[in-house]
C-alpha positions in Angstrom: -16.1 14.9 1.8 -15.6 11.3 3.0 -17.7 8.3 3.7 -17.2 5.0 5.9 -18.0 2.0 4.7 -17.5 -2.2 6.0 -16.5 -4.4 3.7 -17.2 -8.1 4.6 -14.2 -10.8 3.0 -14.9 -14.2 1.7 -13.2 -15.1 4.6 -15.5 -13.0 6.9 -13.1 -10.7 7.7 -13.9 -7.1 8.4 -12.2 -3.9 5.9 -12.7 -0.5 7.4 -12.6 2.3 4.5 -13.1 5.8 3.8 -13.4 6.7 0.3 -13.1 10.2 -0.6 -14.9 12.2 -3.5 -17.4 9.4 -3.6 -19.7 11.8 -4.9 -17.6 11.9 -8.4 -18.0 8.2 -8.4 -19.9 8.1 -11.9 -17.4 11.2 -13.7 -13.7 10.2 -12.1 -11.3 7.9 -12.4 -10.8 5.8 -8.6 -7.1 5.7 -6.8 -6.8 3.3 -3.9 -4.6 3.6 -1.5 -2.2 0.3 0.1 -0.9 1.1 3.2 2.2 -0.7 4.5 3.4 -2.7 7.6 2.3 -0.6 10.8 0.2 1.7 8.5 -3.4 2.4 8.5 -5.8 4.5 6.7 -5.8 7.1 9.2 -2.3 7.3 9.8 -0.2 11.0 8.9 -0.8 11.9 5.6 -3.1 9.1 4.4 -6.8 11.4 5.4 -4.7 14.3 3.6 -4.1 12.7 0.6 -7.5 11.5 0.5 -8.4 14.9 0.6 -5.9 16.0 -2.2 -6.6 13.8 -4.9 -10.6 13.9 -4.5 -10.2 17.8 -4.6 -8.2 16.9 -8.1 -10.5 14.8 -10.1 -10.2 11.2 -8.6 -12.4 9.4 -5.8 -10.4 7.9 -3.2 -10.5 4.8 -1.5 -8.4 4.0 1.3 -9.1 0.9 3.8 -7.5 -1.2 6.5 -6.2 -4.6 5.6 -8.1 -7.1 8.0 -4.9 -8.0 10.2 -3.0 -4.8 10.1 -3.5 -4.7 14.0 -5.6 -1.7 13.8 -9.5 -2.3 14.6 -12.3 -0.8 15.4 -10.3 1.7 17.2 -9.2 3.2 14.0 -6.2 4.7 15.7 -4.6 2.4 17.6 -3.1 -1.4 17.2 -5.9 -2.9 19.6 -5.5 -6.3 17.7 -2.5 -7.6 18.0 -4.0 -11.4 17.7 -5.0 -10.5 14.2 -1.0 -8.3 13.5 0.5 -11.5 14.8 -1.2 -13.8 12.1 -0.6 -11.2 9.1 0.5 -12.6 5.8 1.5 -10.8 2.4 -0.9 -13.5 0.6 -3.6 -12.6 2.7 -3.1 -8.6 2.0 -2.7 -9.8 -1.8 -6.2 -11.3 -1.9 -8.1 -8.0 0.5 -6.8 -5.9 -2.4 -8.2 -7.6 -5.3 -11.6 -7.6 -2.9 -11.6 -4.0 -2.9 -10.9 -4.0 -6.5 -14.0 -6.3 -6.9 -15.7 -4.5 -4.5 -15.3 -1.0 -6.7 -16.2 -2.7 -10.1 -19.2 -4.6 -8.7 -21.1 -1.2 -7.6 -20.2 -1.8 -3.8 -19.1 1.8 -3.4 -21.7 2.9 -6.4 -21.8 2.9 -10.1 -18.4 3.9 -11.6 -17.2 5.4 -14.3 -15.7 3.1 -16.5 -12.7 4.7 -16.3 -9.9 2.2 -14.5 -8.2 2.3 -11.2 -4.6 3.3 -10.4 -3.4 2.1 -7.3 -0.5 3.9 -4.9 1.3 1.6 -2.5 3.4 3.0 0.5 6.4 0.6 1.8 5.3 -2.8 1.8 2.2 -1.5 0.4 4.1 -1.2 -2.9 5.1 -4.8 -3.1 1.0 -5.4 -2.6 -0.1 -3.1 -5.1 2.4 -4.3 -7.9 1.0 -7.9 -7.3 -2.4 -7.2 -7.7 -1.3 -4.7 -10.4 0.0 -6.7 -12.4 -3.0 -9.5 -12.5 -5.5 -7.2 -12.5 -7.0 -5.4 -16.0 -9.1 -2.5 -14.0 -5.5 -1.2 -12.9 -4.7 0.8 -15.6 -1.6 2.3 -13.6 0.3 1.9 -10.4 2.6 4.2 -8.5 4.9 3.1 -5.2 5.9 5.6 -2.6 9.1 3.7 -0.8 8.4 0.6 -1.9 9.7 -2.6 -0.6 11.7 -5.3 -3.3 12.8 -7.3 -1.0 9.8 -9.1 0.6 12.7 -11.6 3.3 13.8 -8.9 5.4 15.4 -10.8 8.1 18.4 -12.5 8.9 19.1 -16.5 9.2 19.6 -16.0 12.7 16.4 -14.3 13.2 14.5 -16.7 10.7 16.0 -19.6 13.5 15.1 -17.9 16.4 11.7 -17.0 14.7 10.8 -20.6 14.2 12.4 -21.8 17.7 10.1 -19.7 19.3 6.8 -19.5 17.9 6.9 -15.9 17.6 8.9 -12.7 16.4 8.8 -9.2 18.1 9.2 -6.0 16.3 8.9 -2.5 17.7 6.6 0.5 16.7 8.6 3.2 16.5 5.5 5.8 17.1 4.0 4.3 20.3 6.6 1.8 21.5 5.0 -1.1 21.5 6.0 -4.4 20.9 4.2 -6.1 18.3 4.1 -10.0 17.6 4.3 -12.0 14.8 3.7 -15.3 14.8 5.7 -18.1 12.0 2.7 -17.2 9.4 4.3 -14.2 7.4 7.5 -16.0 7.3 6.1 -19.1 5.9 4.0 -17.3 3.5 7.5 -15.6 2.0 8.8 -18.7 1.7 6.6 -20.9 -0.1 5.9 -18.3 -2.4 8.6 -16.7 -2.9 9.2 -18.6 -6.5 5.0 -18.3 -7.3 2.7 -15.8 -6.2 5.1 -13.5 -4.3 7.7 -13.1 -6.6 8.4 -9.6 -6.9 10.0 -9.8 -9.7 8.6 -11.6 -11.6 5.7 -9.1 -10.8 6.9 -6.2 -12.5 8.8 -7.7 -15.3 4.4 -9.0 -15.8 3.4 -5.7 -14.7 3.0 -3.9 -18.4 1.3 -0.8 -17.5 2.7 2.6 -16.5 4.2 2.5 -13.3 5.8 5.8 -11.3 8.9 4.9 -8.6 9.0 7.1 -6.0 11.4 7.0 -2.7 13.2 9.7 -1.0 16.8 9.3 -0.9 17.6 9.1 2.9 14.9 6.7 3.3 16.3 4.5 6.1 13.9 2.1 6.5 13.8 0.8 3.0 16.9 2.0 1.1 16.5 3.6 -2.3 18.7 0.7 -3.8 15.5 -1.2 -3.5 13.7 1.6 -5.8 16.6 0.9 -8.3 16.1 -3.0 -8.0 12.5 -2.5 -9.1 13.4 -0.1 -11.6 15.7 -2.6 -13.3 12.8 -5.0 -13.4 10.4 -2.8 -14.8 9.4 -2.2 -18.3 11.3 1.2 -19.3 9.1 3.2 -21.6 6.5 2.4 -19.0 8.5 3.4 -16.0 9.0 6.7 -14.2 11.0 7.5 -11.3 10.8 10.4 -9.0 13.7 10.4 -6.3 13.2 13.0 -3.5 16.6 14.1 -2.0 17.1 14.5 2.0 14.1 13.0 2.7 12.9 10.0 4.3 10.4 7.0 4.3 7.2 9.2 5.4 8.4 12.8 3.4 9.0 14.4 6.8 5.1 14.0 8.2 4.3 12.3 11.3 1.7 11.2 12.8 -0.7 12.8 13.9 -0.5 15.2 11.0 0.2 18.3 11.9 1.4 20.2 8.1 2.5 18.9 4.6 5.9 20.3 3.8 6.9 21.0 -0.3 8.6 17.9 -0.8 5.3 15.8 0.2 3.7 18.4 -2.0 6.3 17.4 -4.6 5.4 13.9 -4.8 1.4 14.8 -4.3 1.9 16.5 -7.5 3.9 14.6 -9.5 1.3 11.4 -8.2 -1.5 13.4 -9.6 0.2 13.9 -12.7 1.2 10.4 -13.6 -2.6 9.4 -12.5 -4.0 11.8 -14.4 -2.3 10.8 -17.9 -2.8 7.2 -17.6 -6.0 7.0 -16.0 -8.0 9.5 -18.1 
């Protein structure tokens, strides 16, 4: 069972969620899920996992971050104004409106019982911010997290400011996607402040579960080991999936889990369920 639900920012933008299990609200601890760059709440396996932890105990919430590109659609990027303008600081500050959003009875009255956040891919890096300034997260897991927040050359940081604008490519539907100078000027005048990764874990102090499949391609499991190495070790878990990728073989549209998604499902559920209980 799911339910919809507009969330209105102090900065009057618009967050689509579904929350799952709402119904347990008042008994069950809450997970949100952080999607990453290109993600969505609807994308591949993010309905499924809804599905699986609220069948397990938790409620779910999962959203869209304002300027993820994805709109009132649901399923495809038909705001690419709003991609193009996209910061990490922005993302940073929906989260910890979500998080307000639960405590505050936006969703309904809660349990008591704390929050523990996943993050996929960039999604990571967001949910270990937040994580770590927030006392309602009682525990966070990343599925192929990013470390590295400056992904892109000094060539391409040139040519990004030269022309206004840089292009990357969705692999799924082929489009070209715009970004415009904002997300690289938010890396780098935070990158020693509020978007310091490491200094976010080493600050995290809470259980925190690794996870990354080992052929990931798009982020490389050395970044998995760089936040490891950061982390505080008898709080820290890792859970490295051989010959698997960044998504754990499921596309979108979803079509099947496979057992090493199921894998992770389940090791997620029980790291959740021993720190959030």
């Amino acid at each position: 069972m799911s339910d919809n639900f507009i969330l209105q920012t102090g900065k009057n933008d618009v967050l689509r969620i579904t929350a799952y299990g709402i119904d347990k609200l008042q008994n069950s601890p809450c997970i949100i899920y952080v999607h990453g760059f290109k993600g969505f709440k609807d994308w591949g396996f993010v309905p499924y996992l809804g599905d699986y932890f609220s069948q397990n105990g938790f409620s779910v919430i999962t959203f869209n971050f304002s300027h993820c590109g994805v709109g009132k659609n649901l399923l495809e990027f038909d705001e690419p104004d709003k991609f193009a303008k996209n910061t990490l600081s922005l993302e940073v500050s929906e989260l910890n409106e979500i998080i307000n959003a639960y405590r505050d009875g936006f969703f309904g009255e809660t349990s008591g019982k704390g929050i523990g956040i996943i993050g996929h891919s960039r999604g990571g890096a967001i949910s270990l911010f937040v994580g770590s300034e927030r006392n309602e997260v009682k525990a966070v897991a990343t599925w192929s997290s990013i470390a590295i927040l400056d992904r892109f050359t000094q060539r391409q940081k040139e040519e990004w400011i030269k022309n206004g604008f840089f292009e990357v490519v969705n692999s799924r539907t082929n489009e070209v996607m715009r970004l415009d100078t904002s997300l690289l000027k938010d890396i780098e005048n935070n990158k020693n402040s509020t978007l310091n990764m490491e200094q976010a874990v080493k600050s995290l102090n809470k259980p925190l579960l690794i996870a990354h499949g080992e052929q990931d391609l798009t982020v490389s499991i050395e970044e998995a080991k760089m936040i490891y190495d950061w982390s505080n070790k008898d709080l820290t878990e890792t859970y490295f999936i051989p010959a698997v990728g960044h998504t754990y073989d499921i596309k979108h549209p979803f079509e099947v889990s496979n057992p090493k998604f199921e894998s992770l499902l389940a090791k997620t559920k029980t790291f959740l369920k021993s720190n959030l209980n």
